[in-house]
N, C-alpha and C positions, 0 to 999 in steps of 0.2 A: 564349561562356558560360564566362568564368575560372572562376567560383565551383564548376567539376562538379569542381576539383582540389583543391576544402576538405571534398568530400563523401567518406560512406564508400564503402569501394568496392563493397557488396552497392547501395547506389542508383547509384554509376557504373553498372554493369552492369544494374541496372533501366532507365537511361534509354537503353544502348545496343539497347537492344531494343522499347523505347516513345517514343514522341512524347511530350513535356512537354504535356502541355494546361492545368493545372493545380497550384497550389503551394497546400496549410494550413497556415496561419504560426498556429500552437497552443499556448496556454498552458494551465495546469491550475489551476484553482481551489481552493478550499477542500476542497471535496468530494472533488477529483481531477477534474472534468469536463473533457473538452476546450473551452474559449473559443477563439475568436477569427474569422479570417477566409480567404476562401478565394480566391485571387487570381489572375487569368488570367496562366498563365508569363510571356510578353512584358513584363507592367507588372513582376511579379518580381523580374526581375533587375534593375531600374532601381530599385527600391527597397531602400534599406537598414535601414528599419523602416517598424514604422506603429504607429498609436496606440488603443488600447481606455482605455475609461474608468475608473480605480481601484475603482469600484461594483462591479467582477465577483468581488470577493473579499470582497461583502458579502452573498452570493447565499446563504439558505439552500436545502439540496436541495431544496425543492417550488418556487423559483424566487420567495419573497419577498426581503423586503431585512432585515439587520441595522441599525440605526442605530448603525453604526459609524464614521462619518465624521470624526468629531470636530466641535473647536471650531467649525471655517469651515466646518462645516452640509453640507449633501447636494448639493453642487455637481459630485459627477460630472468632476473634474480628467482630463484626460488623461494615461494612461501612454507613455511609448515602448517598445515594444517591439524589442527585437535578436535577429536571429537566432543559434542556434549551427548551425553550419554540421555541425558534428560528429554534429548527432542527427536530420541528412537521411534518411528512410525512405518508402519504398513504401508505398503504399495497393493492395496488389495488387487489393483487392476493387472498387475501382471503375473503371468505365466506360473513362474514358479516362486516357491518362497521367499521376498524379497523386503527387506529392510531399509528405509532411508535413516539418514543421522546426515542433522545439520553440525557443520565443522565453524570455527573459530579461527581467524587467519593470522600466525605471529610473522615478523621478521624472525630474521636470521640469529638476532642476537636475544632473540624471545620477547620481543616488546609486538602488543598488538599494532596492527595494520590499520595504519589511523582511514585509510578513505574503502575501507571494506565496510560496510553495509552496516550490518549488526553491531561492530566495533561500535561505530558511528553513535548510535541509540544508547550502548551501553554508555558513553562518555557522557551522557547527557543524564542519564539515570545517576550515574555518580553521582554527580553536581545537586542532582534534589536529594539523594542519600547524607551526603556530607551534612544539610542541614536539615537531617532528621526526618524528611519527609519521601513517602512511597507515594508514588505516582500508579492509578488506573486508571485503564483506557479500557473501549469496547466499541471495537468498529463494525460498522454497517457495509458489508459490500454489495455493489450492484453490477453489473453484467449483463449482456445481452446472451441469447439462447438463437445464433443463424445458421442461415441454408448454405452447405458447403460452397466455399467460394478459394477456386483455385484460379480466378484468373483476378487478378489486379488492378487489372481496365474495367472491371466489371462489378457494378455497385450492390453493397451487401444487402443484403434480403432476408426477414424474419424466418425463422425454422416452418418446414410445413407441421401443423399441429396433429393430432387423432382425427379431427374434422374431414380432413386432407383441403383443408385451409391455412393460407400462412397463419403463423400466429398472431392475434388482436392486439392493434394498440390502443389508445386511449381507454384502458381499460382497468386502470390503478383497482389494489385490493380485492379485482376479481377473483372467487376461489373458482370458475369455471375455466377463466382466465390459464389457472395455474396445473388446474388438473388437464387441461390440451397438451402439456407437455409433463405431463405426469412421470413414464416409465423413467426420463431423465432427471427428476426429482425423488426418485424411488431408488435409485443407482447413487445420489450425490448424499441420501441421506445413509445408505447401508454404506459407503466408501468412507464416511465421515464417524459411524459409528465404530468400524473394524480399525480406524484412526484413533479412535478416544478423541473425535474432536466435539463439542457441546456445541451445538446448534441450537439459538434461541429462536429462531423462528423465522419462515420462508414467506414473501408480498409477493405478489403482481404490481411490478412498476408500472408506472405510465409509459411507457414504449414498445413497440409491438417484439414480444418473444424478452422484455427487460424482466427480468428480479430481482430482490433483494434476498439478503440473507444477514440476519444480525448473530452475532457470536456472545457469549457472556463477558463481561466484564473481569478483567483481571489484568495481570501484571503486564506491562509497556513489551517486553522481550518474548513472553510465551505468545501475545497474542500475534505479534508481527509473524514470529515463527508460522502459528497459525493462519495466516492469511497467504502465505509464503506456500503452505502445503495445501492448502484450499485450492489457491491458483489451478496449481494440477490438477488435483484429485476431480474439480469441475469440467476442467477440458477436456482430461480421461472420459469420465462421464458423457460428454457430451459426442465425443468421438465414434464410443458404444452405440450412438443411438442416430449415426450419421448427419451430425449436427456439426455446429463450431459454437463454444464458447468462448466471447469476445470480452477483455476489459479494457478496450480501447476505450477512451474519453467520450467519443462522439464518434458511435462506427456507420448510423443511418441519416443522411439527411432527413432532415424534419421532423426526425425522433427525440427526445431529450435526450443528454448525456447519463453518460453512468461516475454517482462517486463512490467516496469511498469517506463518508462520513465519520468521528472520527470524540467519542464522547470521552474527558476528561474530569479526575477529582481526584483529589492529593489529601492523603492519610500523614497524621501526624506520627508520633512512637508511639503511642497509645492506640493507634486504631483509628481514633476519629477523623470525619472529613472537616481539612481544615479549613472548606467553603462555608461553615455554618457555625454561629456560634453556639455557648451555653445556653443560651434561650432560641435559638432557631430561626435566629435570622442571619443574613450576609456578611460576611467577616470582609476586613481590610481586603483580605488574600484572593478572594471572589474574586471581587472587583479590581486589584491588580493584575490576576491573570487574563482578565477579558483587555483592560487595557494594553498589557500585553501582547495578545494577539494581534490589538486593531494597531498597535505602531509598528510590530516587525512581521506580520505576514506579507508584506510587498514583497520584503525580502529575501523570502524562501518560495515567492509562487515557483520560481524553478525549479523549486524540488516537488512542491506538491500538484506541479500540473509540467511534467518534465517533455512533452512534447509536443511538436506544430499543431499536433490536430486536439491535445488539451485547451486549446483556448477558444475552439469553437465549442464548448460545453459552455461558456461566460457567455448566456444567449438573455436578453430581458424578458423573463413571462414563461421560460422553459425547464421550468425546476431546477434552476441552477442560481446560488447568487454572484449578483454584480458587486459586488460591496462589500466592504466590512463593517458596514452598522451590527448593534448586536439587539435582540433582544428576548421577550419571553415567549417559548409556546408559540415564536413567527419564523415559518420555514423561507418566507424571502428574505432575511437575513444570512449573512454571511456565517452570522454570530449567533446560535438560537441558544435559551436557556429551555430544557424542557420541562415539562411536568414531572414532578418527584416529593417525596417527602423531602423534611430538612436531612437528614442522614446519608440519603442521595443524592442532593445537588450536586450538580454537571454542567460542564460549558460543553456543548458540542461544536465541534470546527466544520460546517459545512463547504468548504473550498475545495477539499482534495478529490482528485478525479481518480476514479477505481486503476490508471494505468499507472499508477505511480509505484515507485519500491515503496512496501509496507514501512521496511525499517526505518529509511530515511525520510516516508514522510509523518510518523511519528515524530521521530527524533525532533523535526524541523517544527513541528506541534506544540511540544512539550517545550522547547527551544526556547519560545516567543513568550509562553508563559511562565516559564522561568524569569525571563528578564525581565518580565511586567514587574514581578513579585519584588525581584532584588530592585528592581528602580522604584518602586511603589508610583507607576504608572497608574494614570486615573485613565478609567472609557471617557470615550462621551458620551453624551445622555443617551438614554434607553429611546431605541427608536420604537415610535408605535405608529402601525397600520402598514400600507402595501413598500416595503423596502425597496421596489424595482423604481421605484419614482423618488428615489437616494441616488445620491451623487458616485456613478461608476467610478471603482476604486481598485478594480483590477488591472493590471498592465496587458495590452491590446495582444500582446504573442509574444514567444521565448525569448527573442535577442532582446528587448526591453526589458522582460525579466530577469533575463542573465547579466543586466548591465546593473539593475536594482541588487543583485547576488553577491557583487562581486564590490560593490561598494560599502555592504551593511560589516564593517568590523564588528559589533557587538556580535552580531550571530556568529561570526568567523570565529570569534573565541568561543562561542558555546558548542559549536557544530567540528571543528578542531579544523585550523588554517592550512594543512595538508589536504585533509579531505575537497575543502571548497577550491583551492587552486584543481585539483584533479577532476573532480565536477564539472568545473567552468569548460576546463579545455577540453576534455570528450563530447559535452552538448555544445558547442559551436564547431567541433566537428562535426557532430551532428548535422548540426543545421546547416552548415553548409554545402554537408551530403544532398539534403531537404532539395536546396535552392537550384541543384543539376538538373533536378526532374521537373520537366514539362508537364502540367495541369491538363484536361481537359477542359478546363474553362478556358486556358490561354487560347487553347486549339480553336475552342470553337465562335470563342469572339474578340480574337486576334488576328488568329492567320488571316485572315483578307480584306479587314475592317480599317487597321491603323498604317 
């Protein structure tokens, strides 16, 4: 088995202790879903890829199709898929010895799969590579912790805690908070360690059975990876302990949303951050990157809030922002700078909602602050005191977002014009899935009223 000396070495040490029975060779779709297939070790290592159909990135979330195909029609072409050997990880929660590896999706003629997920972010990393600069990220994800919910007419409910009480909301930073749902936090940390994933640190949101979890800071691509195997490895968890773990945007009424916060700061060839200058204060670059943000995040809310029920998290006064004002160490901004030494400085993006694909809503991040830079876009002034009493600058739900999407060329070339034609038309399939299903509000004060 050469290939155990291209792995990391938290799965060295996973297989030194397990039997190989099993390898998921997994890609992520539009959504962020896991794709692919699941392969008995033996035939594994004899194989240097395999092939899924380009249709799986035509998949709306209820599992219809976009008529995305194009010209040459719905013919289902096979992709190649390659493994990267570097994003070998543990499946601690299953059975027998079992290995994921995130895959790499080319055409036929070997050129990457411009509206495949990853692809996506890598294109975009190029584009700061070419001029010399490494892009870090370290996203914050949040989540809810609920009480099995199999029926879909039937609205979702915090996990019952140790108490044999649902779990507490309005209860941000509580550690009693957290320890009520402890054995599943004790499950999320031993699944993340036999992972090698680095876990910076576990909160008690403000939502009943909500928390956070912040990951370290590092490279745009390992971290999406990470958030991508997090996914799982939480729901896994939460499963164990007859729960549901939810990243829906807004899965309780009258609870806050959950996002997916999302901190950036760009290294030159040297190392240095190129937000701070020789004497330790704010470079051009800063400040074009926020600008950045506040002119082209209209135009990727559809990636960073990608469905109907993302826009009921854009609530005024419910830990979510309305706006793209930006400012310092103020979480009613859209735009926070936080507390850090000069070395650290960081724009955090608070807009994106934990249901989003990690990859794509990086990409769409980095995207806008790229362009701030190459335009040498100015912000506007620094907003000070409560941002909810700023002028609402998010678009009201998806079809206005997809309509802001679908006309911002400058992102289209950063984001690659394949990809976003393929985007547009799966999520207005979507939404017009959306629009078949009858509400319960319509029911209950419609049917006999109008």
């Amino acid at each position: 088995m050469s290939w155990i000396n291209d792995i990391p070495a938290a799965a060295q040490t996973y297989l030194e202790n397990n039997r190989l029975d099993e390898v998921e060779c997994v890609i992520a779709d539009l959504p962020g879903i896991a794709r692919g297939k699941a392969v008995p070790a033996s035939k594994w290592e004899k194989q240097p890829y395999f092939h899924l159909p380009n249709s799986i990135f035509f998949q709306t979330i209820t599992g219809d199709w976009g008529e995305a195909a194009g010209p040459g029609g719905f013919t289902e072409p096979d992709m190649t898929l390659k493994p990267d050997m570097a994003t070998a990880s543990a499946a601690p929660w299953a059975d027998d010895g079992t290995l994921q590896v995130i895959h790499d999706a080319f055409d036929q003629k070997g050129d990457p799969v411009e509206f495949a997920p990853r692809n996506v972010l890598k294109r975009v990393i190029d584009l700061y590579h070419k001029r010399g600069w490494t892009p870090v990220v370290a996203p914050e994800m949040e989540f809810y912790l609920v009480a099995r919910n199999i029926d879909p007419a039937k609205p979702i409910e915090p996990m019952m805690g140790r108490t044999g009480r649902p779990a507490a909301g309005r209860q941000a930073y509580s550690m009693s908070a957290v320890d009520d749902y402890g054995p599943v936090i004790d499950d999320i940390y031993e699944y993340a360690e036999i992972q090698g994933i680095e876990i910076d640190g576990i909160t008690q949101e403000g939502g009943a059975g909500q928390l956070e979890i912040n990951l370290r800071h590092g490279d745009p691509i390992a971290l999406a990876d990470q958030v991508f195997y997090f996914k799982r490895l939480i729901r896994e968890a939460a499963l164990k302990h007859d729960c549901f773990a939810t990243f829906m945007a807004k899965p309780i009424e009258g609870e806050p949303g959950s996002a997916m916060h999302i901190h950036h700061s760009i290294l030159d060839a040297q190392g240095n951050n190129i937000f701070t200058g020789p004497q330790g204060d704010e470079t051009d670059a800063f400040f074009h990157f926020i600008g950045g943000l506040q002119e082209h995040m209209p135009s990727v809310i559809a990636v960073i809030a990608p469905y109907v029920n993302s826009y009921r998290r854009y609530v005024r006064d419910h830990a979510a922002p309305i706006n793209l004002e930006w400012g310092r160490d103020n979480r009613t901004t859209g735009i926070r700078i936080p507390l850090s030494p000069p070395e650290a400085r960081r724009v955090e993006n608070r807009l994106a909602g934990m249901d989003c694909n990690p990859y794509l809503c990086i990409a769409a991040s980095l995207a806008c602050g790229y362009l701030g830079m190459m335009n040498k876009t100015h912000p506007d002034k620094r907003y000070q005191g409560d941002a909810y009493y700023a002028e609402d600058e998010i678009p009201k739900g998806l079809y206005a977002a997809l309509d802001l999407f679908d006309e911002a060329t400058q992102i289209h070339g950063v984001l690659g014009p394949e990809f976003v034609r393929v985007y547009s038309i799966v999520k207005r399939a979507e939404y017009d899935e959306f629009l078949q299903v009858i509400s319960p509000w319509e029911r209950e004060h419609l049917l006999i009223n109008v």
